[in-house]
DSSP file (Angstrom, degrees, kcal/mol; ACC not computed):
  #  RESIDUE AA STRUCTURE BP1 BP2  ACC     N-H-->O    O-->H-N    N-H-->O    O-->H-N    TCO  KAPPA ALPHA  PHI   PSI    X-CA   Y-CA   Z-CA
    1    1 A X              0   0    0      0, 0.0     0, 0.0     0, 0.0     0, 0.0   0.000 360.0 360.0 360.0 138.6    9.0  -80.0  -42.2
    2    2 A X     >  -     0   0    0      1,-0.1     4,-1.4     2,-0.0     5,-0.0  -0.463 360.0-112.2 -73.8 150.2   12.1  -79.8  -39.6
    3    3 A X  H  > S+     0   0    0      1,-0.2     4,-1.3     2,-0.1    -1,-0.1   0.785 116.8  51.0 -33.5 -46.5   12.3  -81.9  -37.0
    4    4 A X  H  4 S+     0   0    0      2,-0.2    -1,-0.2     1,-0.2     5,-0.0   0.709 108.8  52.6 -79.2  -7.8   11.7  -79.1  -34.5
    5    5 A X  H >> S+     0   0    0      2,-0.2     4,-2.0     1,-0.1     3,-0.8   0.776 114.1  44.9 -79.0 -34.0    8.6  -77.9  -36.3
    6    6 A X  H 3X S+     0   0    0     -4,-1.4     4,-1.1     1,-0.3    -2,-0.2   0.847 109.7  52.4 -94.0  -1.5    7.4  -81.5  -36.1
    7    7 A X  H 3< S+     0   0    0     -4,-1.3    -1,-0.3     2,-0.2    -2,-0.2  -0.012 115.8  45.2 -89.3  19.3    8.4  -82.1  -32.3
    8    8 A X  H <> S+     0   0    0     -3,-0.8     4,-1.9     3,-0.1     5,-0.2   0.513 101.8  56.7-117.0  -7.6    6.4  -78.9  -31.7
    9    9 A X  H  X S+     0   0    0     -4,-2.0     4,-3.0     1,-0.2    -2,-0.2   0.981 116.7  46.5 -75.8 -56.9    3.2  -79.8  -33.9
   10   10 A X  H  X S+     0   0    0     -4,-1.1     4,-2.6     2,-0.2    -1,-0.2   0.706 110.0  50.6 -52.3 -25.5    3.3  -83.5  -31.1
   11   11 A X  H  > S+     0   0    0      2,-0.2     4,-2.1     3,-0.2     5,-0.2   0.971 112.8  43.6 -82.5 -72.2    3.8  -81.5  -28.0
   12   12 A X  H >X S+     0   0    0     -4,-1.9     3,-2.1     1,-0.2     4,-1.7   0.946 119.1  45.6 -48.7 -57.0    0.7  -79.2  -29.1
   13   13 A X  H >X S+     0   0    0     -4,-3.0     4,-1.9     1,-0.3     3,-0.6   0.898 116.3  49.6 -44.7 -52.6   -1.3  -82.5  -30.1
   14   14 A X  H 3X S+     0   0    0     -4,-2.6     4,-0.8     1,-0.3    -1,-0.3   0.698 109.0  43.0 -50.9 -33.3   -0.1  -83.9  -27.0
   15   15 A X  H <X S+     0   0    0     -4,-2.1     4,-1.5    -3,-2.1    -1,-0.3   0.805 115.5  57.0 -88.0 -22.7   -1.1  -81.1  -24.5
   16   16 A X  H <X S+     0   0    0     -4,-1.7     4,-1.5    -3,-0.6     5,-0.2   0.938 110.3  45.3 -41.9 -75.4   -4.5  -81.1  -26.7
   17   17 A X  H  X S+     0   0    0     -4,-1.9     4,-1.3    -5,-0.3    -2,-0.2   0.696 114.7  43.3 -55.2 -37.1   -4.8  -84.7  -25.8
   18   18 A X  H  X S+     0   0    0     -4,-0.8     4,-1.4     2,-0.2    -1,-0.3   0.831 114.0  53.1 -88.2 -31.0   -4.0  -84.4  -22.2
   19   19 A X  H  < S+     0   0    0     -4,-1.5     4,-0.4     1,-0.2    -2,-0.2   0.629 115.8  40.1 -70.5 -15.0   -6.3  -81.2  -21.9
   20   20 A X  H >X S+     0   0    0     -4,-1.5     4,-2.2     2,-0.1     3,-0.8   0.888 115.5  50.0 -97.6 -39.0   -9.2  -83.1  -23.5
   21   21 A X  H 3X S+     0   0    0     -4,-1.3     4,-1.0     1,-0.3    -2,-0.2   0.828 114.9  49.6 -77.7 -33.1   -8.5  -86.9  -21.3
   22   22 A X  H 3X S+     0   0    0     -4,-1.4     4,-3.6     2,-0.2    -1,-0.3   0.703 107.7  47.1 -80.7 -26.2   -8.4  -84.9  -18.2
   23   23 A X  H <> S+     0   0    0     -3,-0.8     4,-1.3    -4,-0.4    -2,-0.2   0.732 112.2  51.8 -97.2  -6.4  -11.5  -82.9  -18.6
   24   24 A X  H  X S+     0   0    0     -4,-2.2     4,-1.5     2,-0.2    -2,-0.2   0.794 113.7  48.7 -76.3 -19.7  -13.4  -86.1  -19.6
   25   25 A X  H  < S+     0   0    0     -4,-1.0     4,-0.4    -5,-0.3     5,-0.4   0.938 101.6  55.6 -74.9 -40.7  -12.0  -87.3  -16.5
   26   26 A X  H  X S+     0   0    0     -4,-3.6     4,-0.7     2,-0.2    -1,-0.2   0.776 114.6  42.3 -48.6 -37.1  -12.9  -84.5  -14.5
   27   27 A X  H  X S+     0   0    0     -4,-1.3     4,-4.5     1,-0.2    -2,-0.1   0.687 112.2  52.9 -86.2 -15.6  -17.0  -85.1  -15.7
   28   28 A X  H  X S+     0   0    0     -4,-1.5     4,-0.6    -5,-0.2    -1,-0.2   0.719 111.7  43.7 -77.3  -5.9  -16.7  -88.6  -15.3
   29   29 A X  H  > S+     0   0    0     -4,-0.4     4,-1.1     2,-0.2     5,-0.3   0.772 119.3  50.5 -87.7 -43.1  -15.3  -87.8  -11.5
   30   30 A X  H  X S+     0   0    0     -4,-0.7     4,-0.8    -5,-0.4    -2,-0.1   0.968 110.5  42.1 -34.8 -77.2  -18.2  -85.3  -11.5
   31   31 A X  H  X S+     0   0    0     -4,-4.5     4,-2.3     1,-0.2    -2,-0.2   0.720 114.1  50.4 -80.6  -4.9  -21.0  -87.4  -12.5
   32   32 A X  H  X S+     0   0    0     -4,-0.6     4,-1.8     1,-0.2    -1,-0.2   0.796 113.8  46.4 -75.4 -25.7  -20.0  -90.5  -10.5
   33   33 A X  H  < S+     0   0    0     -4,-1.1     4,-0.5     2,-0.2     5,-0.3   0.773 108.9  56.7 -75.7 -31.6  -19.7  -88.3   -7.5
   34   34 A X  H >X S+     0   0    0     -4,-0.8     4,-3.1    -5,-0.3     3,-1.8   0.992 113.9  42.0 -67.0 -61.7  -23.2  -86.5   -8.3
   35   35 A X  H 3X S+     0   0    0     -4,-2.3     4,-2.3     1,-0.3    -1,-0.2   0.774 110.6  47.6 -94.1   9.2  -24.8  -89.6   -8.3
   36   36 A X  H 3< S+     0   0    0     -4,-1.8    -1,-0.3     2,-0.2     4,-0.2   0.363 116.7  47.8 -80.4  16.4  -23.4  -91.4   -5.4
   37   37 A X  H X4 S+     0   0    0     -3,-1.8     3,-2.5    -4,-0.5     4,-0.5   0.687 107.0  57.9-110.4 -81.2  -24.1  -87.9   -3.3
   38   38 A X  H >X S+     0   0    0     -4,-3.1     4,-2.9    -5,-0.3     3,-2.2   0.775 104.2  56.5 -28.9 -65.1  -27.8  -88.1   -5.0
   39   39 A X  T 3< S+     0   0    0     -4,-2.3    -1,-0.3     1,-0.3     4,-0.2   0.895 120.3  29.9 -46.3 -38.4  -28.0  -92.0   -3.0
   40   40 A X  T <4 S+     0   0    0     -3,-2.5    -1,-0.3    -4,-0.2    -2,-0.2   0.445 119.6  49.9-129.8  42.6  -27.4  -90.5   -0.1
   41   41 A X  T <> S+     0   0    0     -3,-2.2     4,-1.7    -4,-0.5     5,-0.2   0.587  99.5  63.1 -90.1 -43.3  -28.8  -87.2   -0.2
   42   42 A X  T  < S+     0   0    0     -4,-2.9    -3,-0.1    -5,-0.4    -2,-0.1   0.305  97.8  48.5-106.6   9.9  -31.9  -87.9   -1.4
   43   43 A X  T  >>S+     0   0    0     -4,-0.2     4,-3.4     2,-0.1     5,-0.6   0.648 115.5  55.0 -99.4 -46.7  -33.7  -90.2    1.5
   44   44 A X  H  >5S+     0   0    0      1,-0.2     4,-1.2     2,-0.2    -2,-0.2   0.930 108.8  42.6 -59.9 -30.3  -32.3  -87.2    3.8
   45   45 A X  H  X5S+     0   0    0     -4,-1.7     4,-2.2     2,-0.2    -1,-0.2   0.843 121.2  42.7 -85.2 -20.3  -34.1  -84.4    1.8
   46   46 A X  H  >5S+     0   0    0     -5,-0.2     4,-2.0     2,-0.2    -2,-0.2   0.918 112.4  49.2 -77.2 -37.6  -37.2  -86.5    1.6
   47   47 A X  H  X5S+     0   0    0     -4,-3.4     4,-0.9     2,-0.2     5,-0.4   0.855 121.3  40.5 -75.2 -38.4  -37.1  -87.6    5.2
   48   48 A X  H >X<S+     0   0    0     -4,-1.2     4,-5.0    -5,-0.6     3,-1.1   0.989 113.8  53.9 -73.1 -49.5  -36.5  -83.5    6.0
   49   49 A X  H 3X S+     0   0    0     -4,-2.2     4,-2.2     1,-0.3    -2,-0.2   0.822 110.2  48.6 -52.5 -33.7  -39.2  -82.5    3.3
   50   50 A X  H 3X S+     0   0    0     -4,-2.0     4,-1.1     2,-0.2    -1,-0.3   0.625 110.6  46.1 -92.6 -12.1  -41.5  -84.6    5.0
   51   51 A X  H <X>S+     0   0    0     -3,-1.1     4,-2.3    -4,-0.9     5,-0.6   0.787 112.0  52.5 -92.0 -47.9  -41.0  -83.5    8.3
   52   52 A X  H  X5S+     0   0    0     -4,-5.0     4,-1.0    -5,-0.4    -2,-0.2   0.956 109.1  49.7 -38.1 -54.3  -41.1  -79.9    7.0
   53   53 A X  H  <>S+     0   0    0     -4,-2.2     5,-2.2    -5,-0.2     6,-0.8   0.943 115.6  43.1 -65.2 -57.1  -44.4  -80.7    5.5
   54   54 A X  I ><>S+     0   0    0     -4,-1.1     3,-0.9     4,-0.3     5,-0.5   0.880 113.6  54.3 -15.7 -82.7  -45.7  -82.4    9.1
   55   55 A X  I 3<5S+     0   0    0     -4,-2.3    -1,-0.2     1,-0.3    -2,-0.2   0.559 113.1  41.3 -46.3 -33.8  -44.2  -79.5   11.1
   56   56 A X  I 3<<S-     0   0    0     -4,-1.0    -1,-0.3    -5,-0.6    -2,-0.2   0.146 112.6-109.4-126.2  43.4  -46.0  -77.0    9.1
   57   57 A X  I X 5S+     0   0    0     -3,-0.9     3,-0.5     1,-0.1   102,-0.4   0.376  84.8 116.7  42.9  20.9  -49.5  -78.6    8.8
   58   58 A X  I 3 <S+     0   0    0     -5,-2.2     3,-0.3     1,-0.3    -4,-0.3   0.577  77.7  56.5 -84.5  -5.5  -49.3  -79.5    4.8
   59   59 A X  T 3><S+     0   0    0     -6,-0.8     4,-1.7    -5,-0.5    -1,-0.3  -0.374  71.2 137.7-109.3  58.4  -49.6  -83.5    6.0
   60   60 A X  H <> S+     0   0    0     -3,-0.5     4,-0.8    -2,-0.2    -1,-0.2   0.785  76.1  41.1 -78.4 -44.3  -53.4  -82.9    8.1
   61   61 A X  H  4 S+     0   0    0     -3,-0.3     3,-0.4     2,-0.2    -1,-0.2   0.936 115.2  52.9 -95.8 -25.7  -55.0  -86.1    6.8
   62   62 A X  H >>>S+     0   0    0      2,-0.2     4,-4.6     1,-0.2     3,-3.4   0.975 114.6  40.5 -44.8 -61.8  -51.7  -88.3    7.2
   63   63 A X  I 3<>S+     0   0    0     -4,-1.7     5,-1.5     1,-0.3    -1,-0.2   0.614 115.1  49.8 -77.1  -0.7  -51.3  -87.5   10.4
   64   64 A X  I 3<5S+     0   0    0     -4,-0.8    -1,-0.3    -3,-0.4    -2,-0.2   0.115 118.2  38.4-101.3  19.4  -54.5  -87.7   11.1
   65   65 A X  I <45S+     0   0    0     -3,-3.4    -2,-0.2     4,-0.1    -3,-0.2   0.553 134.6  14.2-121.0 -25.9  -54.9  -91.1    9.5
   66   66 A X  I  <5S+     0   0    0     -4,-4.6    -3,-0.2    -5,-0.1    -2,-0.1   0.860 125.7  40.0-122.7 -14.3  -51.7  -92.5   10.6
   67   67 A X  I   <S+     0   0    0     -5,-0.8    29,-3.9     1,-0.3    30,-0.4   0.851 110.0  24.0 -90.0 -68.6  -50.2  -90.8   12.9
   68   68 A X  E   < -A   95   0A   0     -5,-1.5     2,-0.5    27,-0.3    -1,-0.3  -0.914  55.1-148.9-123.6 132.7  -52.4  -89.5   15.6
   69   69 A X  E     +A   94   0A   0     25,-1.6    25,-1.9    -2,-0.4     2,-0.8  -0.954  24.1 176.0-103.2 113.7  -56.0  -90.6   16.9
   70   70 A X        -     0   0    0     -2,-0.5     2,-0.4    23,-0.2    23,-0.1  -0.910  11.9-166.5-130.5 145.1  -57.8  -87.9   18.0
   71   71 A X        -     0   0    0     -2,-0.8    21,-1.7    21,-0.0     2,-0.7  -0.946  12.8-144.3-124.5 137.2  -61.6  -88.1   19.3
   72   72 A X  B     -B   91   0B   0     -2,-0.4    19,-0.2    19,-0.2     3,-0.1  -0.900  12.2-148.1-115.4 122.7  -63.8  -85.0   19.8
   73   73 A X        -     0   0    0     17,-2.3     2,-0.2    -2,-0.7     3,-0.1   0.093  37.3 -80.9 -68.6-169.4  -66.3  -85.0   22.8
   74   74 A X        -     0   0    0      1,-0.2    16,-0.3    80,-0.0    -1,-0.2  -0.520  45.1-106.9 -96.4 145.4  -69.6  -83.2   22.5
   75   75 A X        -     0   0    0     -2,-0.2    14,-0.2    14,-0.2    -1,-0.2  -0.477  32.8-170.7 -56.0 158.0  -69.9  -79.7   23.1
   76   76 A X  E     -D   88   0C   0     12,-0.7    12,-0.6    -3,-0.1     2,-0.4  -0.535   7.6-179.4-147.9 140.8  -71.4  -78.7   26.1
   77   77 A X  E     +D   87   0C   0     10,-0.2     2,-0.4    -2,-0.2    10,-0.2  -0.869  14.9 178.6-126.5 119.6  -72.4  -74.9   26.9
   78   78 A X  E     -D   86   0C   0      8,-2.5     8,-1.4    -2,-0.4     2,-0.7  -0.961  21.4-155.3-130.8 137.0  -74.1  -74.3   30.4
   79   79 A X  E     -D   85   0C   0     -2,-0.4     6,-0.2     6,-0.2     5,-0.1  -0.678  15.1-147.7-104.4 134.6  -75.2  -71.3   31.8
   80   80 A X    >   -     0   0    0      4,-1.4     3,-4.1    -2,-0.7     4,-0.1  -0.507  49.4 -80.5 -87.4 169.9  -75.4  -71.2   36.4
   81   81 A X  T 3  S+     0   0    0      1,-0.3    -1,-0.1     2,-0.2    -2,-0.0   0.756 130.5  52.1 -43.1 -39.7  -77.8  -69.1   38.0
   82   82 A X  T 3  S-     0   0    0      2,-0.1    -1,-0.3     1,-0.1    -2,-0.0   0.678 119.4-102.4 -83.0  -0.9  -75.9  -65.6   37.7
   83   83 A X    <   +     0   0    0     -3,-4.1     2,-1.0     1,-0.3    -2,-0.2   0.579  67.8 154.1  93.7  -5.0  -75.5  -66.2   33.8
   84   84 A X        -     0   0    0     -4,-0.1    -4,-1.4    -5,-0.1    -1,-0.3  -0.594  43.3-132.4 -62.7  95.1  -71.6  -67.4   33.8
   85   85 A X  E     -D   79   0C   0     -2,-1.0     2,-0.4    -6,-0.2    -6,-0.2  -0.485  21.2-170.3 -31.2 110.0  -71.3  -69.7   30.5
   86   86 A X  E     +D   78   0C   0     -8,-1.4    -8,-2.5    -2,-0.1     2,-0.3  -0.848  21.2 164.0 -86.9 146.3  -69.4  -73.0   31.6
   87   87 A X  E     +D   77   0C   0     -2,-0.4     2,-0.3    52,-0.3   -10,-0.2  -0.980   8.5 171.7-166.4 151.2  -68.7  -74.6   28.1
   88   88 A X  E     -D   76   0C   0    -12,-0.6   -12,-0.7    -2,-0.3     2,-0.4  -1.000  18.5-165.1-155.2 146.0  -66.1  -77.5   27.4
   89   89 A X        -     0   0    0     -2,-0.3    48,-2.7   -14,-0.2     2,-0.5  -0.843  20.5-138.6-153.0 120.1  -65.3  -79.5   24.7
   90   90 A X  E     - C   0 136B   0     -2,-0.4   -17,-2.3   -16,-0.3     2,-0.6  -0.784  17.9-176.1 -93.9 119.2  -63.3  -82.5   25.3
   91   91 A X  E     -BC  72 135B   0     44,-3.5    44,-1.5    -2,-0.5     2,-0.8  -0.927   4.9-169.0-101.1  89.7  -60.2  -83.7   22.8
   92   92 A X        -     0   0    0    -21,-1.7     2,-0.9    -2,-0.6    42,-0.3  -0.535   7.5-161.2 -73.5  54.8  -58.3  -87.1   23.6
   93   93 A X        -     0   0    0     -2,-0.8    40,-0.3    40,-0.5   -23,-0.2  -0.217  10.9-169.3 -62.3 101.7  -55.0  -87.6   21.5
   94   94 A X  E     -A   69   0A   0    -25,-1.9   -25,-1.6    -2,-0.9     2,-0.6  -0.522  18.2-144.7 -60.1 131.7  -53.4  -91.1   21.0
   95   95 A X  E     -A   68   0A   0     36,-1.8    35,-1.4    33,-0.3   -27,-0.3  -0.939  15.8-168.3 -89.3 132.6  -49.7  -90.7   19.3
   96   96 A X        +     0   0    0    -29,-3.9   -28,-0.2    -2,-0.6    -1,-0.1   0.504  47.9 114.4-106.9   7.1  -49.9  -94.0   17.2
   97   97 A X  S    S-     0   0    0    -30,-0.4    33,-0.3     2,-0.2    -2,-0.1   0.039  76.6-127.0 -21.0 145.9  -46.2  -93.6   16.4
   98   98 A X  S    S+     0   0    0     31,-0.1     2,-0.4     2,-0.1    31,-0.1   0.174  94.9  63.0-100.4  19.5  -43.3  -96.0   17.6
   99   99 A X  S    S-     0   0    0     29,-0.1    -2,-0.2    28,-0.0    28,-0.1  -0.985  95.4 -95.7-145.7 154.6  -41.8  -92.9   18.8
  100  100 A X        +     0   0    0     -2,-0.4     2,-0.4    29,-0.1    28,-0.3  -0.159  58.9 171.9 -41.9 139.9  -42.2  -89.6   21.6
  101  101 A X  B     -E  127   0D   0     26,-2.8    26,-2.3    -4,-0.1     2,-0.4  -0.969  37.1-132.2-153.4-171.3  -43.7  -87.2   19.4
  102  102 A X        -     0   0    0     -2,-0.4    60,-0.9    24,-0.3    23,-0.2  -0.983  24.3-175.2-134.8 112.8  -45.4  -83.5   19.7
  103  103 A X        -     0   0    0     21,-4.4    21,-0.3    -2,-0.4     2,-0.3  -0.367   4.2-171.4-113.3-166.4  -48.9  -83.0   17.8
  104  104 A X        -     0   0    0     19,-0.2    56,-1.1    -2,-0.1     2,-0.4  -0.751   8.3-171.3-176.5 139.9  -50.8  -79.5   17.5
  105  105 A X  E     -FG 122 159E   0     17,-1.5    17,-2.3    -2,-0.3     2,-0.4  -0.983  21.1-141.5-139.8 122.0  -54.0  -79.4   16.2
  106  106 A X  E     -FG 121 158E   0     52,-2.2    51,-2.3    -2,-0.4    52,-0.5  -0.739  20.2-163.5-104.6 137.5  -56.4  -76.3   15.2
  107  107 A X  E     +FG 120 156E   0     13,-4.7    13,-1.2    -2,-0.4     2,-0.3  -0.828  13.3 178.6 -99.3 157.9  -60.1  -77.2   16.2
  108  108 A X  E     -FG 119 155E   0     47,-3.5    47,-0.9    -2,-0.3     2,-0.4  -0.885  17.5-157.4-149.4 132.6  -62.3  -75.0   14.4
  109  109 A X  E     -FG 118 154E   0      9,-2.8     8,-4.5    -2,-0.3     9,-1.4  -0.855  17.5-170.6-117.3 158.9  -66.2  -75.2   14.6
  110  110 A X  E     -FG 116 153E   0     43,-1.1    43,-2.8    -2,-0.4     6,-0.2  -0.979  20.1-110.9-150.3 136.5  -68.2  -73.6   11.5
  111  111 A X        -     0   0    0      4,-2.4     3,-0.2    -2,-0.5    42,-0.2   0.494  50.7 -79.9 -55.7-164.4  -71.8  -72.8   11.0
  112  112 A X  S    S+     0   0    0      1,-0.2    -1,-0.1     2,-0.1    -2,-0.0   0.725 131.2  57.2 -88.0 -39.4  -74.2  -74.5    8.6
  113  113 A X  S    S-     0   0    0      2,-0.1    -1,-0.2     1,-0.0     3,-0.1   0.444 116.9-108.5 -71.4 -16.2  -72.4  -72.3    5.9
  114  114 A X  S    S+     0   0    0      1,-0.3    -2,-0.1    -3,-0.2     2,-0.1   0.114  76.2 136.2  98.1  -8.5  -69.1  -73.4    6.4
  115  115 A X        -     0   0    0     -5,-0.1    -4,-2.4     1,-0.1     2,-0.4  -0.310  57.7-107.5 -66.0 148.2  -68.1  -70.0    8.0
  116  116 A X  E     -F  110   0E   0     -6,-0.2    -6,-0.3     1,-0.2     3,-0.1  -0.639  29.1-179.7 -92.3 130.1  -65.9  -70.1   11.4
  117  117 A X  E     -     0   0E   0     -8,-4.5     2,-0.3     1,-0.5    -1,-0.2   0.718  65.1 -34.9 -95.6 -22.1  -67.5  -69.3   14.3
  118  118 A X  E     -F  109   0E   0     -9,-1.4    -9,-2.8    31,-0.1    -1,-0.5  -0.949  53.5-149.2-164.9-163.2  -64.3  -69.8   16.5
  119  119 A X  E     -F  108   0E   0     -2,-0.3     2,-0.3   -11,-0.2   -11,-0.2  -0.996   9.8-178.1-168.1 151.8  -61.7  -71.6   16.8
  120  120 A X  E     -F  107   0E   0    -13,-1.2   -13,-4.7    -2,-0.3     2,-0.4  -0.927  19.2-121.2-164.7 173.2  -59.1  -73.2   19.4
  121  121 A X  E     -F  106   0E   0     -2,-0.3     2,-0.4   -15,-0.2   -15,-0.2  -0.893   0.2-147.7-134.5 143.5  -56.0  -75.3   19.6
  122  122 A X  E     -F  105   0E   0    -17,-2.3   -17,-1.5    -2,-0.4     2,-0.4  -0.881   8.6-167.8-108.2 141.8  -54.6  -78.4   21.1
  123  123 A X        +     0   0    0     -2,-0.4     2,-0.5   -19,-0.2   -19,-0.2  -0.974   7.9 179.5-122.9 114.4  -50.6  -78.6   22.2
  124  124 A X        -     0   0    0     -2,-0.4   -21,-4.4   -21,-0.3     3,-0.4  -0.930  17.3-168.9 -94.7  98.7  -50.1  -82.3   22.8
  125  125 A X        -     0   0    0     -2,-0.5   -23,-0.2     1,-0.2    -2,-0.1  -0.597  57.8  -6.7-102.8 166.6  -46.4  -81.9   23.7
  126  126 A X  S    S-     0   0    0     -2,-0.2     2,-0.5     1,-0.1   -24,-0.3   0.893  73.1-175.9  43.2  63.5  -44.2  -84.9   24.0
  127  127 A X  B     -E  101   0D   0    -26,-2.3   -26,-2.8    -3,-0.4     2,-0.1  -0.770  23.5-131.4 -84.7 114.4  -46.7  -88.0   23.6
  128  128 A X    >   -     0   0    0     -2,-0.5     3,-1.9   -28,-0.3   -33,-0.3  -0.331  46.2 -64.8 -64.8 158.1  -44.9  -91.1   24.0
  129  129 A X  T 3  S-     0   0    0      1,-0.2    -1,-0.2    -2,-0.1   -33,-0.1  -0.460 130.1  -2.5 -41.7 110.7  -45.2  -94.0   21.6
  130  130 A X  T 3  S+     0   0    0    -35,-1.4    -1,-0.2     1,-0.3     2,-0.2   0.297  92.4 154.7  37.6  21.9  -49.3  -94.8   22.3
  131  131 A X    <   -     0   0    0     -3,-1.9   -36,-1.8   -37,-0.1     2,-0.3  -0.648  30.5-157.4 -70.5 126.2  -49.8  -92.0   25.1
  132  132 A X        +     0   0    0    -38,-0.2     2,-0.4    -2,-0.2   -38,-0.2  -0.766  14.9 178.9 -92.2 126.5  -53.3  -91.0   25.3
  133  133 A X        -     0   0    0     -2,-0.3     2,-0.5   -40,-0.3   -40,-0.5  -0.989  22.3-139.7-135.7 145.5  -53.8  -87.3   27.0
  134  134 A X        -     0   0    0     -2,-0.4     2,-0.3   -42,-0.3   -42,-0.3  -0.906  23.2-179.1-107.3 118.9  -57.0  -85.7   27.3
  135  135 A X  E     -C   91   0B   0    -44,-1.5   -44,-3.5    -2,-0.5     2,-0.5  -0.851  15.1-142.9-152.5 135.9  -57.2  -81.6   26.5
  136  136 A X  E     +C   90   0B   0     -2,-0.3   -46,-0.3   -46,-0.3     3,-0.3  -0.981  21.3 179.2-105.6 112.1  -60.5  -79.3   26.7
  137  137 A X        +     0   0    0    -48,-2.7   -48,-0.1    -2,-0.5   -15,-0.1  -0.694  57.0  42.3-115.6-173.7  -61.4  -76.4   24.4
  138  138 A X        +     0   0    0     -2,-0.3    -1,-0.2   -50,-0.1     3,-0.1   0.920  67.1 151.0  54.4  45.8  -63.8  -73.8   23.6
  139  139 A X        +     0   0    0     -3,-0.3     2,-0.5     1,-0.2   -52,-0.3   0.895  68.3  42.0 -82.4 -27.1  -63.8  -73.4   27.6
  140  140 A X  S    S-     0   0    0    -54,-0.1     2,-0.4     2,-0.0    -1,-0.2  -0.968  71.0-178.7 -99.4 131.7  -64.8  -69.6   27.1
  141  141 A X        -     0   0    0     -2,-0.5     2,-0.3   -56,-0.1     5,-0.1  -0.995  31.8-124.7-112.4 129.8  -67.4  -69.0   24.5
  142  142 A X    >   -     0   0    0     -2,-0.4     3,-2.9     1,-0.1     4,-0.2  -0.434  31.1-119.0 -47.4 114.1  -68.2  -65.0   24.1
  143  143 A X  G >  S+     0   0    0      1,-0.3     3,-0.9    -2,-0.3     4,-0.3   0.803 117.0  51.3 -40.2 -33.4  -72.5  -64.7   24.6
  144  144 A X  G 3  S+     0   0    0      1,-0.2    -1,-0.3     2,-0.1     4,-0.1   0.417 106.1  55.4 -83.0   2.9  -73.1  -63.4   21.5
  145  145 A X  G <> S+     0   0    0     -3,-2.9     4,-2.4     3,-0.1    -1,-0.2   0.378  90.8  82.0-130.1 -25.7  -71.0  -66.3   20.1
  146  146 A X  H <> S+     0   0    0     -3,-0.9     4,-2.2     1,-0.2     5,-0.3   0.948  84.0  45.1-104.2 -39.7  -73.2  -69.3   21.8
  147  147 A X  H  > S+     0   0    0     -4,-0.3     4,-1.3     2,-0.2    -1,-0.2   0.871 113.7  56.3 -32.2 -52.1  -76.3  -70.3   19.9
  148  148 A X  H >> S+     0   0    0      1,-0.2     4,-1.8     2,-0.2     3,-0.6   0.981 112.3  44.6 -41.4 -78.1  -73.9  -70.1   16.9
  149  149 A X  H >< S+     0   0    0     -4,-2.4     3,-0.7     1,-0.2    -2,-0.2   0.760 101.1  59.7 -39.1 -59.6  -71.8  -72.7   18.9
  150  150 A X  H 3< S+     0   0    0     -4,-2.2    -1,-0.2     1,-0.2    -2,-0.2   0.917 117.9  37.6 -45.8 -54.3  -74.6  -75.1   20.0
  151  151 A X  H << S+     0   0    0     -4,-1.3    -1,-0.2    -3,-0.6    -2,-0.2   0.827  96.6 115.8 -50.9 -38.6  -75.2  -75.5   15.7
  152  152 A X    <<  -     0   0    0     -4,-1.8     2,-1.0    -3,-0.7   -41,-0.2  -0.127  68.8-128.4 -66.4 135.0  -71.7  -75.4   15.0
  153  153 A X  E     -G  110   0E   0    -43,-2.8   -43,-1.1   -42,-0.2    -1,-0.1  -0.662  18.5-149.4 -77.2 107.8  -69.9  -78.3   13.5
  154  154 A X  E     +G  109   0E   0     -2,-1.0     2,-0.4   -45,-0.2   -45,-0.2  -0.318  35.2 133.9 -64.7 124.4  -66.6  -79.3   15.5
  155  155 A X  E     -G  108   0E   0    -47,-0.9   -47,-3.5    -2,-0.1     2,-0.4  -0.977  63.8 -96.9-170.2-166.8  -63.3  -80.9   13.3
  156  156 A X  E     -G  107   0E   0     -2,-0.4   -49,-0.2   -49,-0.2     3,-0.1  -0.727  29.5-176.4-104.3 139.0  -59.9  -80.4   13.1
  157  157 A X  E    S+     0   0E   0    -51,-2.3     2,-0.3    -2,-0.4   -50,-0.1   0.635  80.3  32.0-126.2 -22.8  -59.3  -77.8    9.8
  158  158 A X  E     +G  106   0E   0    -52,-0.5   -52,-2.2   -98,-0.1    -1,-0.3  -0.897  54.7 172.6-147.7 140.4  -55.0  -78.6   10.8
  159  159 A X  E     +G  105   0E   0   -102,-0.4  -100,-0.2    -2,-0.3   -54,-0.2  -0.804   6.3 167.5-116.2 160.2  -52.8  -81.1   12.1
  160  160 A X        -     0   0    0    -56,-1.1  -105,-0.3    -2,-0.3     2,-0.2  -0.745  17.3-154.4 178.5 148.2  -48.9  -80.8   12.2
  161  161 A X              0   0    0   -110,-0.2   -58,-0.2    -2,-0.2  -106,-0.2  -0.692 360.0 360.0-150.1 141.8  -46.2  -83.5   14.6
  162  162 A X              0   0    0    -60,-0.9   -59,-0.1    -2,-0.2    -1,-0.0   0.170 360.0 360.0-128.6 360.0  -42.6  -82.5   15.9
């Protein structure tokens, strides 16, 4: 073999050798980068996923266990002398949070069968860190609508916190 045959066989080995050291360097660059992005990626997508989940009423018994206190009065459906229904149902929400927050709440009250017989909403916006506010629903019930109601079971069917 010539010399120039055998300073071109090293060159190719060489450029071989540099093409290979550089692309292990390039996945080692890669994966050190992947997972120091992962360390501080991945508290922000949980801390967003969990606020998504809040915000859109998939966390109802968290935020109603840890989050928010909410107490539901007694119904009460009265009719005056011309037959005008007064009806009220009183809702109190505590934020039990160390910070301002925004709650929304579906009341829903349901027959003996589990079927809705209506249904109504609480906006507690801005609630300070253990601000209590006090909110009324089911102030119009439809007449055909109120015997059902007086039987009907009151809860909360979704919570969700801004």
């Amino acid at each position: 073999m010539s010399s120039g045959d055998k300073n071109k066989s090293l060159g190719t080995i060489g450029t071989i050798c540099l093409v290979i050291g550089l692309l292990a360097g390039g996945v080692k660059c890669f994966l050190d980068f992947s997972e120091d992005t992962a360390k501080v990626v991945s508290p922000t997508y949980n801390k967003i996923s969990t606020s998504i989940s809040d915000a859109s009423g998939n966390n109802t018994e968290k935020i109603l266990s840890e989050d928010a206190d909410v107490k539901l009065g007694s119904l009460s459906i009265s009719k005056d002398e011309y037959g005008y229904v007064d009806s009220e149902l009183k809702v109190t929400v505590t934020n039990k949070t160390n910070e301002k927050k925004s709650f929304y709440f579906n009341i829903e009250a349901v027959d003996e069968s589990g079927n809705r017989v209506m249904i109504d909403y609480v906006y507690a916006n801005d609630l300070a860190a253990g601000q209590s506010a006090e909110y009324k629903v089911f102030t119009y019930i439809e007449s055909d609508k109120i015997d059902a109601m007086k039987k009907a079971k009151i809860k909360i069917s979704e919570a969700s916190m801004s």
